[in-house]
PAKOL-888492 format. One line per 5 residues: their letters; for each residue x, z, y of C-alpha. Coordinates in steps of 0.001 Angstrom, whole numbers. Each point is the difference from the previous one (the first is absolute). Example, Ala and Ser with C-alpha at 12.3 -4.5 7.8 and 13.67 -1.06 7.14 Angstrom:
as) 12300 7800 -4500 ~ 1370 -660 3440;
***
This chain:
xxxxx) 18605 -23061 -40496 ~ -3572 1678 226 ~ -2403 -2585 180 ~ -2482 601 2661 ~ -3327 -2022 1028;
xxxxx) 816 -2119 3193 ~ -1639 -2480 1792 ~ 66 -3691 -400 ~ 3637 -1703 59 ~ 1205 4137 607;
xxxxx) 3006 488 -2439 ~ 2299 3228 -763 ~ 3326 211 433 ~ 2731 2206 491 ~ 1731 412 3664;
xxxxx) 3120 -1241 -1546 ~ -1501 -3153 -916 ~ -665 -376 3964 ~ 2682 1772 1801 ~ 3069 1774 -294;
xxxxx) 637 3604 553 ~ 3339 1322 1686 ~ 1194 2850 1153 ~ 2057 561 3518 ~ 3818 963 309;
xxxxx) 1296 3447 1053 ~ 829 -201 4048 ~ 2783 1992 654 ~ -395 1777 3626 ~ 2669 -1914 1498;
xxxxx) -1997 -2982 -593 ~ -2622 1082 1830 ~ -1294 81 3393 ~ 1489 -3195 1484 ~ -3313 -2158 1917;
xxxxx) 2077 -2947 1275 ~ 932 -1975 -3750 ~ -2596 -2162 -1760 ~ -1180 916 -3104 ~ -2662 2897 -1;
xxxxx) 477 2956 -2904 ~ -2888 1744 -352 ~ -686 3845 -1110 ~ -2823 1627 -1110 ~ -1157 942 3295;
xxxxx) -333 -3296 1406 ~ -2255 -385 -2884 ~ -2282 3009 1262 ~ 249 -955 3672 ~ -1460 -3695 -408;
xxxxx) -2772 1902 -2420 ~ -1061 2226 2956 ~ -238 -2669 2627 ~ -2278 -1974 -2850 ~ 2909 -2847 -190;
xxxxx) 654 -1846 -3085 ~ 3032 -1622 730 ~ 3295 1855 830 ~ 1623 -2118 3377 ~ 2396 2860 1368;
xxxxx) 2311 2389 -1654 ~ 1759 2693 1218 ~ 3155 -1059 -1622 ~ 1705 -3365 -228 ~ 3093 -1721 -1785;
xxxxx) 2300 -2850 -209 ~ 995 -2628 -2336 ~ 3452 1947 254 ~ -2157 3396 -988 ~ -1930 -2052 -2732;
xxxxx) 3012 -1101 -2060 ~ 1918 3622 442 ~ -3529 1657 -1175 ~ 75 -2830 -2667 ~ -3654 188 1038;
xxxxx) -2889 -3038 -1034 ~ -2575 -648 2786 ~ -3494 93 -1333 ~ -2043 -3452 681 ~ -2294 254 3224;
xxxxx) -3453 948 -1691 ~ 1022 2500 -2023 ~ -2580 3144 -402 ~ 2330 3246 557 ~ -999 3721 -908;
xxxxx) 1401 3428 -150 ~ 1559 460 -3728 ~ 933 3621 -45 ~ -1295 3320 1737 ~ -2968 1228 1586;
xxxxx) -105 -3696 2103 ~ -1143 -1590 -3627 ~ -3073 2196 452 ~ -763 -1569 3117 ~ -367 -3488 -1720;
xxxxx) 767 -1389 3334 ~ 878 -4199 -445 ~ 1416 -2717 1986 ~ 1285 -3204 313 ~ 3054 -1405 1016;
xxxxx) -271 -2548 3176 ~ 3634 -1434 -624 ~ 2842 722 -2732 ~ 907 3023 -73 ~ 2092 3562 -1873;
xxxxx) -1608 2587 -916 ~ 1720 3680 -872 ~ -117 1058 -3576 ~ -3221 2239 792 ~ -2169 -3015 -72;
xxxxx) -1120 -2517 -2161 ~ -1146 -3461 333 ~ -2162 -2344 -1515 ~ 922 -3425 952 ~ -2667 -2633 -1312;
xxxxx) 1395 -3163 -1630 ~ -2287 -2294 2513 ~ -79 1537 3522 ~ -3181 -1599 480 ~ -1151 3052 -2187;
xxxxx) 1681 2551 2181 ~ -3346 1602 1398 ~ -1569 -399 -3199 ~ 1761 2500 -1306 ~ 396 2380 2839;
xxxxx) -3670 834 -345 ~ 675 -266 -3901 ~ 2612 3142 679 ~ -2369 1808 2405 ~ -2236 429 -3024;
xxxxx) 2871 1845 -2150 ~ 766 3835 -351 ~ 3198 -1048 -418 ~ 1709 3723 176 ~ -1756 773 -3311;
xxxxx) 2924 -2192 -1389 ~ 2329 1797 1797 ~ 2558 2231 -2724 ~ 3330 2365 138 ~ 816 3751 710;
xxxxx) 1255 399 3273 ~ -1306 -3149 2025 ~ -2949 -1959 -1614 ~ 513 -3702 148 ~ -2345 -2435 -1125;
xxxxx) 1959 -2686 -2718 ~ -29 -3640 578 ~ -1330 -295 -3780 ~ -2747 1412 973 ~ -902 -2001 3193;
xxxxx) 668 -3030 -1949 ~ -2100 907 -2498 ~ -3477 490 2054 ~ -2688 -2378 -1077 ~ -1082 -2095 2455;
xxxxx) -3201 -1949 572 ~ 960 -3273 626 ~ -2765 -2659 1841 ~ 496 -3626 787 ~ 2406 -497 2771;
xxxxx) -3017 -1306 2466 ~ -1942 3066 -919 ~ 3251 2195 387 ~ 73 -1119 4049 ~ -4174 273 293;
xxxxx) 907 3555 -1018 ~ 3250 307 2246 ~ -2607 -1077 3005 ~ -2867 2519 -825 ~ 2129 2453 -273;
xxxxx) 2309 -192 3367 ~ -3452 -464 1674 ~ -1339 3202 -1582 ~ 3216 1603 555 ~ -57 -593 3643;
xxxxx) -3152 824 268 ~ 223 3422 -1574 ~ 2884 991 2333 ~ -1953 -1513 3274 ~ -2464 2984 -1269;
xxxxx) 2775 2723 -536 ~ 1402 -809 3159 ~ -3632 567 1483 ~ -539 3131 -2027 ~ 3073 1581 887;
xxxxx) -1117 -530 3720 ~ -3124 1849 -241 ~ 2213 3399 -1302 ~ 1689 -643 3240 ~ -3098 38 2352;
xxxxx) -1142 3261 -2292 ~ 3100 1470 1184 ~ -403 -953 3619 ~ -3240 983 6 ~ 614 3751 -1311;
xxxxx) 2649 434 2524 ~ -2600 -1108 2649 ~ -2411 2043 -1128 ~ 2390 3107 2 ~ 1596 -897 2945;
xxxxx) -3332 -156 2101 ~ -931 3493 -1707 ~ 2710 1589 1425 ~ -446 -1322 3593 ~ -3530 611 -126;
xxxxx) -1084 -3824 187 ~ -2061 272 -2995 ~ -2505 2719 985 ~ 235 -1223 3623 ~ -3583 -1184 -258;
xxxxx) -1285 3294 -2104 ~ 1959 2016 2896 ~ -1689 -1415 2760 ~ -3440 1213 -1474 ~ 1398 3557 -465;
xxxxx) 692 3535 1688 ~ 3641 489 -535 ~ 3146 1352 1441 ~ 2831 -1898 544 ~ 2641 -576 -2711;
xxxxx) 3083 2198 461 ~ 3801 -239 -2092 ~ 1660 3262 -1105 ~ 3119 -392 -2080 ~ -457 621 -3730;
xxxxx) 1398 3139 -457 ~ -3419 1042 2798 ~ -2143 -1868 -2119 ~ 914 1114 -3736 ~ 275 3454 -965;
xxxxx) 2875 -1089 -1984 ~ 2754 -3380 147 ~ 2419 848 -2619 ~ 2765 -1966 -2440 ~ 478 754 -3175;
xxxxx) 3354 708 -2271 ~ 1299 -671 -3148 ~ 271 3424 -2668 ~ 3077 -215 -2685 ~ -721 -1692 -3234;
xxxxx) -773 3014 -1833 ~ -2960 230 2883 ~ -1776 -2927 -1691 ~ -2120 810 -3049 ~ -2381 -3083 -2207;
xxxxx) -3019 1862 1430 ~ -601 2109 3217 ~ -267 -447 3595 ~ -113 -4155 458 ~ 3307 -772 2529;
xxxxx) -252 -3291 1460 ~ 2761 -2724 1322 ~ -814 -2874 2171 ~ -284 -2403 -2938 ~ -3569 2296 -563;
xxxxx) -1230 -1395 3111 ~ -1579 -3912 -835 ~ -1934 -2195 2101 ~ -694 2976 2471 ~ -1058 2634 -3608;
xxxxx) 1406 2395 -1996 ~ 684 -1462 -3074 ~ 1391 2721 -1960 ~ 87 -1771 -3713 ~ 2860 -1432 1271;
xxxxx) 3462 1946 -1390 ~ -1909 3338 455 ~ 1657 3009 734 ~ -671 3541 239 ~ 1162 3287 810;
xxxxx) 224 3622 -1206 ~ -3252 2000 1647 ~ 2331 2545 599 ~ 2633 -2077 1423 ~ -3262 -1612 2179;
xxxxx) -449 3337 1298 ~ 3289 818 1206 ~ 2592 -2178 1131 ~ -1931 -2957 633 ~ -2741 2546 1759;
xxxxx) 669 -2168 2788 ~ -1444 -3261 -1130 ~ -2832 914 -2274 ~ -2770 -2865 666 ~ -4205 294 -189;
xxxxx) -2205 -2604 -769 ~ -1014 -1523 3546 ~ 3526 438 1382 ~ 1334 -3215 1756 ~ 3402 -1134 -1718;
xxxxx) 2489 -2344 1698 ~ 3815 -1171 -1523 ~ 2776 875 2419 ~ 2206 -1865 -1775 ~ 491 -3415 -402;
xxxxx) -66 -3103 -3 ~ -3115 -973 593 ~ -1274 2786 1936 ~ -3443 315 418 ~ -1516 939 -3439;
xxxxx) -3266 2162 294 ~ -2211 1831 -2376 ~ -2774 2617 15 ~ 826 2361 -2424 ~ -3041 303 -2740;
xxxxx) -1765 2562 -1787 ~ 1811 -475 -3319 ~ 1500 2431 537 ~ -345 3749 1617 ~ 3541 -58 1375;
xxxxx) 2374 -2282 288 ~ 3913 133 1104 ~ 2426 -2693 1605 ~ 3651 -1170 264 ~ 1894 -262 3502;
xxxxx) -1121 -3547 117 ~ -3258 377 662 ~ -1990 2537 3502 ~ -3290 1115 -805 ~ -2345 403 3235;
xxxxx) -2583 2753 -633 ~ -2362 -539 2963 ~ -2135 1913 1860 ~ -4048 613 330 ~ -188 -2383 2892;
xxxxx) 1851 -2786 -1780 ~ -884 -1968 -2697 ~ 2507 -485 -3118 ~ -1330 -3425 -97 ~ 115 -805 3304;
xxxxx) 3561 1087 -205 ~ 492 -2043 -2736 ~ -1185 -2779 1542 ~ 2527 211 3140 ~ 3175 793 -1951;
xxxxx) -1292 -4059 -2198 ~ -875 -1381 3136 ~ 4393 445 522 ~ 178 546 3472 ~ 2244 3306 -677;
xxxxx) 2751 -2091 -2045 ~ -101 -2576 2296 ~ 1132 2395 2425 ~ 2413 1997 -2298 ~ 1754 -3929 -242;
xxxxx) -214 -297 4018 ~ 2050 3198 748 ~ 2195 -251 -3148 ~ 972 -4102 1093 ~ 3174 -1130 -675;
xxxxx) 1376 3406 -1798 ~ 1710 -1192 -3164 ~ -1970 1454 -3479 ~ -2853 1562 1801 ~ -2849 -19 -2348;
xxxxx) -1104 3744 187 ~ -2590 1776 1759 ~ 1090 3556 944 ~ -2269 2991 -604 ~ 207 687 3809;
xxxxx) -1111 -3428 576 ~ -3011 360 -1752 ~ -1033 2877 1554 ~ 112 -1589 3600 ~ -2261 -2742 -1092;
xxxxx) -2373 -917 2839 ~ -3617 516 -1725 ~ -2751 -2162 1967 ~ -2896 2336 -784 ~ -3735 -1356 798;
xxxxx) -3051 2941 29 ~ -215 761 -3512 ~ -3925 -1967 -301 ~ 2211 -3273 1422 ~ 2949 1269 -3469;
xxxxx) -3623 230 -2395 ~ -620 -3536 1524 ~ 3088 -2205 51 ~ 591 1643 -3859 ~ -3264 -1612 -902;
xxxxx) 575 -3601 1677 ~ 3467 -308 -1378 ~ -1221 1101 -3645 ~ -3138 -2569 370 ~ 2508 -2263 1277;
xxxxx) 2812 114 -2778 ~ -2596 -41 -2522 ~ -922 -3362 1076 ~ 3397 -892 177 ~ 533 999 -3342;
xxxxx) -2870 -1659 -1796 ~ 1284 -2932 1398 ~ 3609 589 -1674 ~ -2602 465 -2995 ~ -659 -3031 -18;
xxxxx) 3096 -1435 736 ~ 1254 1462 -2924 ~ -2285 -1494 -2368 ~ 459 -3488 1600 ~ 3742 92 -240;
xxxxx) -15 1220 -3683 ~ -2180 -3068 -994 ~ 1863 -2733 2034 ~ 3262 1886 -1277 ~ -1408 -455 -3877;
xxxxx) -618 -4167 1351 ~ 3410 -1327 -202 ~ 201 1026 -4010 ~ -3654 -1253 -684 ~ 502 -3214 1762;
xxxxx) 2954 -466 -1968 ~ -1415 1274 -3261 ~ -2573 -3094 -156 ~ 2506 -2290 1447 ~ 1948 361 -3331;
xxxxx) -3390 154 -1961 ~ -927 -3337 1725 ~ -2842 1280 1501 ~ 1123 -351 4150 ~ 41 -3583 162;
xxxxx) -1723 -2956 -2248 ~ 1556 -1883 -2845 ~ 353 -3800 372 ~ -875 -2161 -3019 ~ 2535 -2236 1401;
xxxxx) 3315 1953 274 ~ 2767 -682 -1808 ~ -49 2677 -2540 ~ 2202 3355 14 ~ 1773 -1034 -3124;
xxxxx) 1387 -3937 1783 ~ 1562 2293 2371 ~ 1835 2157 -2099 ~ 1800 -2941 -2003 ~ 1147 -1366 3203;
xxxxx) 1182 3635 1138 ~ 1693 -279 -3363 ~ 1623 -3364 767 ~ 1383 1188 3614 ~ 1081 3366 -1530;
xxxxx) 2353 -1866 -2628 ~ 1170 -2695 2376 ~ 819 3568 2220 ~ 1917 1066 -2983 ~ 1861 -3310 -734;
xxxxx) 822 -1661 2955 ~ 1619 -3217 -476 ~ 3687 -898 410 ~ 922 -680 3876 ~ -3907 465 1022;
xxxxx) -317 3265 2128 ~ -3969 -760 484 ~ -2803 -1668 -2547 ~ -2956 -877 1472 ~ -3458 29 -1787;
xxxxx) -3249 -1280 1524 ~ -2618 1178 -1456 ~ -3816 -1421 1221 ~ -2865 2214 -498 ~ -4221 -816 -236;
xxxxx) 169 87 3841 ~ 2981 -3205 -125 ~ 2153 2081 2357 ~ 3720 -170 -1525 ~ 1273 3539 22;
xxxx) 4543 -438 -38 ~ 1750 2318 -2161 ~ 3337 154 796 ~ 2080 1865 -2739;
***
């Protein structure tokens, strides 16, 4: 064992010398899905639902078993405190952790580390948050992390009084950290909001209401799209000799992101000479308006760029080419503000796999077109506008990577000793490991006729902790 320095009454010590490590039991299908028996069997997504709702403990699964079920599944329910992770797949990756509230099965994807005092349960929870475990994790088809392994880790152990100081700094932190999240997430929510509201009241006129008032103008006035653009077109798809590595760039919905072209993505592109003839039709400019027909979602904008000199399209996708009077961005701006697909799902309620917008459609579109000054304007508040917006997300950003980066640092010194102070007085690391010892053979050995042996053990705070074996 690597010796390592620790602090004052610290010791090292394999997990095995603490806990045991088990595997789950294969759960055949027709085991499964009964809610009204009383012993819980828990899968690997349990495990990842309690992690995103921030819960340590597992209290509900989504499967459940009887005593009958146990003995035909010849299965062995783990002791209520055990620590249970993914084993195998891409879940291991996730090194998601929790605890079980009550004895419980778990299927043979999952592993479980079931301390020898369940006093210690938490302890080494936040001890398992702390390891990579999937880099343990071996095999050709399915990677699986081995129980050697687990039971090998080296773990720093701290007097037993220290251990719960520790426990308590950390489920304060913890809670803490997601009060924040929650909070976080919240303000992404009123950045939405607000865009919409600041789109929505550009397109109704509401924000330049006040500039209006001060100004010479005619009156807005709607012409359908196919007025308004010189050109409202889909695209189509050539035959895979069409497609060449370089060329004309063709885009497919998945190029449009967050309201861009983001053509790095899987890019495509087709013959020039192919461009120029049979998809004539849908040959794009930088400045045209592009919208996906074809769904779901609906509603996926973008403003073609200069990148390139010409572009080209699939039939997923219009392109609105507009005209002098109208503004590509203003355009742009109405078809993200959504009131056109909010229509499309009025009129198309209730008609089974209706998710497309027809080319016809689109070129009936009702345009709300202000006096091309009030276009120049409402471009320039929303831009001001969503730049705020965005520095904001800026910062956002920055604030979630460093609380995200918290949970690991906090637990980082709590293993170093650093979170909490060391107590001359505690009963040192290496007291508590004999008497793990002692209940870990009396586990092993049980006498004749005695199902339980109980061992009191008192620590430096006189409080008798019971371990029943």
């Amino acid at each position: 064992m690597i010796e390592r320095e620790l602090p004052e009454g610290w010791i090292d010590v394999q997990l095995r010398d603490v806990a045991e490590v088990v595997s789950g039991i294969g759960f055949p299908n027709s085991y499964q899905g009964s809610l009204d028996k009383d012993i819980p069997f828990f899968k690997v997504g349990d495990i990842s639902k309690a992690h995103l709702r921030s819960e340590q403990f597992l209290t509900e699964a989504n499967n459940y078993i009887d005593e009958q079920d146990l003995k035909k599944l010849k299965g062995r329910k783990l002791p209520k405190g055990t620590v249970v992770f993914a084993k195998i797949g891409e879940a291991l990756k996730l090194n998601r952790r929790a605890i079980l509230s009550e004895p419980s099965l778990v299927d043979n994807n999952v592993m479980g580390v079931s301390p020898i005092l369940e006093e210690q349960s938490k302890f080494l929870y936040f001890f398992l948050l702390t390891q990579e475990l999937a880099q343990f994790s071996a095999g050709n088809a399915v990677p699986s992390v081995r129980k050697g392994s687990v039971e090998e880790l080296l773990l720093p152990l701290p007097p037993f009084a220290e251990q719960k100081r520790i426990v308590a700094k950390l489920d304060k932190a913890f809670q803490h950290l997601d009060t924040l999240k929650a909070r976080l997430e919240r303000i992404l929510e009123l950045l939405k909001s607000f865009r919409q509201s600041i789109l929505t009241q550009a397109v109704t006129g509401k924000l330049t209401e006040d500039w209006r008032d001060s100004q010479e103008l005619a009156d807005w006035k709607f012409e359908k799209a196919q007025d308004c653009c010189s050109k409202v077109q889909s695209g189509g798809t050539p035959k895979p000799d069409g497609f060449d590595d370089s060329g004309v760039p063709f885009l497919k919905v998945y190029n449009i992101v967050n309201q861009k072209i983001d053509f790095n993505y899987k890019p495509q592109f087709v013959k020039p000479d192919i461009h120029s003839s049979k998809l004539k039709k849908s040959i794009a400019f930088p400045g045209d308006v592009l919208m996906n027909i074809v769904g779901p979602p609906l509603g996926k904008i973008a403003i073609l760029p200069d990148e390139h000199e010409e572009w080209n399209h699939n039939q997923a996708i219009t392109l609105f080419r507009t005209k002098k009077y109208l503004l590509n961005k203003y355009l742009y701006f109405y078809f993200c503000e959504g009131v056109v697909i909010r229509d499309i799902h009025k009129e198309t309620r209730g008609m089974v796999g209706q998710v497309n917008i027809s080319l016809s459609q689109c070129r009936n579109f009702e345009i709300p077109i202000p006096p091309l000054a009030e276009q120049k304007e409402i471009v320039k508040r929303v831009e001001t506008l969503f730049a705020k917006a965005d520095a904001i997300k800026g910062y956002y950003i920055k604030l979630k990577e460093k609380i995200d980066k918290l949970p690991q640092a906090l637990l980082a010194k709590a293993f170093r000793g650093e979170l909490v102070p060391q107590d001359p007085n505690d009963e040192p690391a290496s007291l508590l490991l004999e008497k793990i010892k002692a209940v870990k053979a009396a586990t092993s050995k049980p006498s004749k006729g005695k199902k339980n042996i109980s061992k009191t053990f008192k620590h430096e705070d006189q409080k008798p902790l019971d371990f029943k074996v």
